[in-house]
Backbone as CSV, one residue per row, in Angstrom:
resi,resn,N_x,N_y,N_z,CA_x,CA_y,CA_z,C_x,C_y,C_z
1,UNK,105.298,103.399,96.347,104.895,102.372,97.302,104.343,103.044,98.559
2,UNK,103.292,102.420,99.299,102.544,102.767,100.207,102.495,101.938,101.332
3,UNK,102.796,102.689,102.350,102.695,101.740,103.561,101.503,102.238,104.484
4,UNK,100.904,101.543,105.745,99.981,102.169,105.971,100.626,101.378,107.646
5,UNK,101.033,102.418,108.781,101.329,101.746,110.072,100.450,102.626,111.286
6,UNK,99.975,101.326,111.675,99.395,101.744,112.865,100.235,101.666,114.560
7,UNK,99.333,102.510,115.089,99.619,102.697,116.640,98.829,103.036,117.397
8,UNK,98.953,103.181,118.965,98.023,103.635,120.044,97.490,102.477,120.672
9,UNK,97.020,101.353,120.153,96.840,99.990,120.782,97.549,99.783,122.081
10,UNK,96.481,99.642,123.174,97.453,99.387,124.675,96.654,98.513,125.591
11,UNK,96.803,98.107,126.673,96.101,97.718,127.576,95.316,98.840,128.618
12,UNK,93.959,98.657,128.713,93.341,100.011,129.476,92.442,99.305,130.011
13,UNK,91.520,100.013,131.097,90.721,99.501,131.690,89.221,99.641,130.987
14,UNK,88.383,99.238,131.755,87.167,99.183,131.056,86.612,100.834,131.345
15,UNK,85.795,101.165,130.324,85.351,102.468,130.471,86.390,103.243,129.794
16,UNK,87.579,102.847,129.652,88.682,103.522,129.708,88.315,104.100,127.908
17,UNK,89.357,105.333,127.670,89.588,105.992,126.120,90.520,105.096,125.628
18,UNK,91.337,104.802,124.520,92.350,105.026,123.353,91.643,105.813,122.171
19,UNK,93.137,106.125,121.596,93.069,106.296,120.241,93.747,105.779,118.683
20,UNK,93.119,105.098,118.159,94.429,104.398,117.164,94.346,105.072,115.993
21,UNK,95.730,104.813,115.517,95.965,105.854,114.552,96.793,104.822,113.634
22,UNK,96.686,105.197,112.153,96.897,104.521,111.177,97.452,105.653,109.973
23,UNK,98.875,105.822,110.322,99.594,106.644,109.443,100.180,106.203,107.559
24,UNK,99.563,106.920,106.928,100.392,106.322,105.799,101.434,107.139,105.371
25,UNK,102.104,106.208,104.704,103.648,107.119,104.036,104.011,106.586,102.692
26,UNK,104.635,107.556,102.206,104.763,106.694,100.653,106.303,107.118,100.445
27,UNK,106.206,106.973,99.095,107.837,107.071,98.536,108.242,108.662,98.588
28,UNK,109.433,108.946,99.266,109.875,110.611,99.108,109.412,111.599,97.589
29,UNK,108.582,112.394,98.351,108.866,113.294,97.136,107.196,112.905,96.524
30,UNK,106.181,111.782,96.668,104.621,111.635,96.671,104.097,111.976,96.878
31,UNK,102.796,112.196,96.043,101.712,113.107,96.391,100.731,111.943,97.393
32,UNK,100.332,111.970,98.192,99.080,110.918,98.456,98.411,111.179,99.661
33,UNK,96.932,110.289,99.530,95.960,110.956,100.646,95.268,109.850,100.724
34,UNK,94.789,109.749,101.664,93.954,108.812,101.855,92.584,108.965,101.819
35,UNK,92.010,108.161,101.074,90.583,108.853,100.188,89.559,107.819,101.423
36,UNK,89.500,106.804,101.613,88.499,106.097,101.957,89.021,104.795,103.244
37,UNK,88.525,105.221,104.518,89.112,104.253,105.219,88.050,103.640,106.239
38,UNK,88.266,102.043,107.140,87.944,101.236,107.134,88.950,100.759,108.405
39,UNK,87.960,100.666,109.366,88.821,99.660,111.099,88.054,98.541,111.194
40,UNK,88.533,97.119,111.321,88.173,96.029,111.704,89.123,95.514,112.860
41,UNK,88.260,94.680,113.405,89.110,93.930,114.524,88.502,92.687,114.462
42,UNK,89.857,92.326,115.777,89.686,90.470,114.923,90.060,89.904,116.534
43,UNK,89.276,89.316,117.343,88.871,88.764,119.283,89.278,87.352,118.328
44,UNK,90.373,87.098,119.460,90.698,85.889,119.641,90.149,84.508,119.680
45,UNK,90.008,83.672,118.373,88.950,82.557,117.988,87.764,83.507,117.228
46,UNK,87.956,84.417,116.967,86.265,85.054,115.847,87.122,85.467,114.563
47,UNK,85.558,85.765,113.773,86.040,86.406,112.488,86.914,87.803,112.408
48,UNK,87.000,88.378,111.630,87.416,89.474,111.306,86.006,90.473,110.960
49,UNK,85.480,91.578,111.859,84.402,92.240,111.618,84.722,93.907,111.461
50,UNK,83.784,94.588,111.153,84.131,95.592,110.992,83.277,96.085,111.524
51,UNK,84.287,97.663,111.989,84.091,98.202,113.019,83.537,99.545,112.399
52,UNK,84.031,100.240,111.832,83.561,101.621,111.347,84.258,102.155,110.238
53,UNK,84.172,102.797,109.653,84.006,103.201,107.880,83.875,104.826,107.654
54,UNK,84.722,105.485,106.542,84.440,106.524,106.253,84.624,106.383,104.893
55,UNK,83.583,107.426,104.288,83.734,106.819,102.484,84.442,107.634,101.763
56,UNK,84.839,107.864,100.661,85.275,109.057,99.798,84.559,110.296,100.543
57,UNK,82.971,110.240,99.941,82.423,111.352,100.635,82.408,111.653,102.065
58,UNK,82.885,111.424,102.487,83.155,111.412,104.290,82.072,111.419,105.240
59,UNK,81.308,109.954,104.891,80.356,109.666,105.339,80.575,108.874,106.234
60,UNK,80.870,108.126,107.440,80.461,107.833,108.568,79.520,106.598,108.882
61,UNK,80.082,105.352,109.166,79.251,104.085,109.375,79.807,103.500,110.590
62,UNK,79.041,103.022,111.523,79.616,102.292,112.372,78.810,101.087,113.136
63,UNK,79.771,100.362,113.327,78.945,99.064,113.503,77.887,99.086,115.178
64,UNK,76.781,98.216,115.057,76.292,98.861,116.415,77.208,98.986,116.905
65,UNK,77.880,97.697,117.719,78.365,97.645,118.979,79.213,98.594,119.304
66,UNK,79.491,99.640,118.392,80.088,100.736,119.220,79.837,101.969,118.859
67,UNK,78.641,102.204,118.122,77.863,103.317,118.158,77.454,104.185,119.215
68,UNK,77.899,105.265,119.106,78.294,106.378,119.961,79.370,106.385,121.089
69,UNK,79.921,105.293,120.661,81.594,104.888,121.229,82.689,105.481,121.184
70,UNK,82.218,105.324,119.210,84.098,105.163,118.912,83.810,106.020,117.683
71,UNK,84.631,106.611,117.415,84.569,107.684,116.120,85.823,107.693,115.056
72,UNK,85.608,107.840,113.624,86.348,107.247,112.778,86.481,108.631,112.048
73,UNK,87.754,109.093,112.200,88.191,110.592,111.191,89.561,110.569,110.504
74,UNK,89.983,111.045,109.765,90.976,111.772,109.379,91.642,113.049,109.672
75,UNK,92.991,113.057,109.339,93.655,114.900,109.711,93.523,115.398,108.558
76,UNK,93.582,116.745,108.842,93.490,117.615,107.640,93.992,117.603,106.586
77,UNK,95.481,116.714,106.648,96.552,116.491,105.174,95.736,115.320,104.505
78,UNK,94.779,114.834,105.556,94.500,113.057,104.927,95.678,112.065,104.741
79,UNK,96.645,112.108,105.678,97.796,111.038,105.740,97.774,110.052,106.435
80,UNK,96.920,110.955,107.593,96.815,109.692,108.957,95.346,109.412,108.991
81,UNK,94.229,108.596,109.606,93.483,108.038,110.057,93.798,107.231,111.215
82,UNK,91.875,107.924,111.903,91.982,107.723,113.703,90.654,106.838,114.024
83,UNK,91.139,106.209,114.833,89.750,105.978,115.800,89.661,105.779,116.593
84,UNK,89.133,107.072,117.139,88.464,107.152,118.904,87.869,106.372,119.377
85,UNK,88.670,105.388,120.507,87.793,104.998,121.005,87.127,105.242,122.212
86,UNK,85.773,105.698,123.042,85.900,106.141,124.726,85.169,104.744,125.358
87,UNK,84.810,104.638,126.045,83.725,104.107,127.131,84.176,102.193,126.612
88,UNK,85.537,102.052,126.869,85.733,100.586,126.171,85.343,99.982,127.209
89,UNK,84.521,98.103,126.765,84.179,97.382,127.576,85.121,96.607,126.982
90,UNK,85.104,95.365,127.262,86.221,93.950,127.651,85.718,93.245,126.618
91,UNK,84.867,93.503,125.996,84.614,92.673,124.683,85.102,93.651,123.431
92,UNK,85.631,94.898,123.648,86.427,95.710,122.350,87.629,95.086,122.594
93,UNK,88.350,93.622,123.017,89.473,93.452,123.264,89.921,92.823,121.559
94,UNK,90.952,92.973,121.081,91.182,92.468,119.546,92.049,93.196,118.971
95,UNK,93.082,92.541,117.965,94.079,93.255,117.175,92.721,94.141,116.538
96,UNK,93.416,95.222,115.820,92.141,95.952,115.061,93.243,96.660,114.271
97,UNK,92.750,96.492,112.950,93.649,96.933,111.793,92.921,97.916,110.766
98,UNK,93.709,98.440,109.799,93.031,99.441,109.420,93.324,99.579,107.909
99,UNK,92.108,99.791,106.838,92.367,99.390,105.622,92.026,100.778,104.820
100,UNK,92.906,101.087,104.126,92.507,102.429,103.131,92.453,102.660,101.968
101,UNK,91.873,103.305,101.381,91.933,103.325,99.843,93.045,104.899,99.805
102,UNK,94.460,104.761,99.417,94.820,105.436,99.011,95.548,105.788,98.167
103,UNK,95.403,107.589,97.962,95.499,107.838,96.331,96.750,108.576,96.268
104,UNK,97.570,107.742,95.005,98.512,108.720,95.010,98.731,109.161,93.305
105,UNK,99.386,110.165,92.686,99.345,110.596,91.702,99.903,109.620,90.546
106,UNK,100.555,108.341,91.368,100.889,107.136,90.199,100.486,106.255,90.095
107,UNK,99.901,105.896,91.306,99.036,104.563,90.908,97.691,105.148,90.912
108,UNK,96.814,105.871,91.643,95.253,106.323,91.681,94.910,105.803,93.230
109,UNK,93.813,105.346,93.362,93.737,105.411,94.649,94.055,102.936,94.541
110,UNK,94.638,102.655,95.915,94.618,101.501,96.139,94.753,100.852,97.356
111,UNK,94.046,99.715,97.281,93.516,99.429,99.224,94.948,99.272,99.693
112,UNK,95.292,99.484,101.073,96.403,99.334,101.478,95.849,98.356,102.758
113,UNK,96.620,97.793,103.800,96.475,97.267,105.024,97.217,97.695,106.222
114,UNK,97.164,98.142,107.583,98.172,98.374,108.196,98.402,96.859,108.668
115,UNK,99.231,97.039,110.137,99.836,95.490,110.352,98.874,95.065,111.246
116,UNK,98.208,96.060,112.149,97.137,95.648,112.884,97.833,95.931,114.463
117,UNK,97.098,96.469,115.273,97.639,97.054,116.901,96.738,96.291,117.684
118,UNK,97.455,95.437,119.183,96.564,95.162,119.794,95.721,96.467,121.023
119,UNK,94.743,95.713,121.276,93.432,96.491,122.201,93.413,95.589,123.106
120,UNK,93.708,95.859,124.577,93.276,94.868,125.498,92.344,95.753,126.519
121,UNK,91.472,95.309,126.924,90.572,95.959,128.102,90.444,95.471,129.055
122,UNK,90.704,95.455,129.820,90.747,94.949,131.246,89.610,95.467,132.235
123,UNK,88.934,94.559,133.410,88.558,94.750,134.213,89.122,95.374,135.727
């Protein structure tokens, strides 16, 4: 079993950095990595959109509105997944959750969800 929990979500000012981070963990004694991951956020009364993307091949997508913003990586074990965010304005305000494809040696790879961290930006 796979869990996937996020953190770093805070209240900051505009302009201001975070970083959220989306740790997975599995059952003691598992092999697993996280192959393919995925940040959306979700502003109070809107859809659920997405924000930025890394693929198996560790390719790199991000939605305009925060192109050359916010940056979407992994650590070297591939357990955790990050995303930088710098130069936040007041419209990056939104829970923002984080979805992964990960692989472990018993099931193969499978989407997981974290619970979702809030982002507030303030003026």
């Amino acid at each position: 079993q796979v869990q996937l929990v996020e953190s770093g979500g805070d209240l900051v000012q505009a302009g201001g950095s975070l970083r959220l981070s989306c740790a997975a963990s599995a059952t003691s004694g598992s092999v697993y990595r996280i192959n393919r991951l995925t940040w959306y956020r979700q502003a109070p009364g809107k859809l659920r959109e997405l924000v930025a993307q890394m693929t198996t091949g560790g390719d790199k997508n991000y939605a305009d509105f925060v192109k050359g913003r916010f940056d979407i990586s992994t650590n070297g074990h591939k357990n955790t997944g990050y995303l930088q965010m710098n130069d936040l304005k007041l419209e990056d305000t939104g829970v923002y959750y984080c979805n992964a494809g990960v692989w472990t040696a018993v099931t193969g790879t499978r989407d997981y969800w974290g619970q979702g961290t809030q982002v507030t930006v303030s003026s």
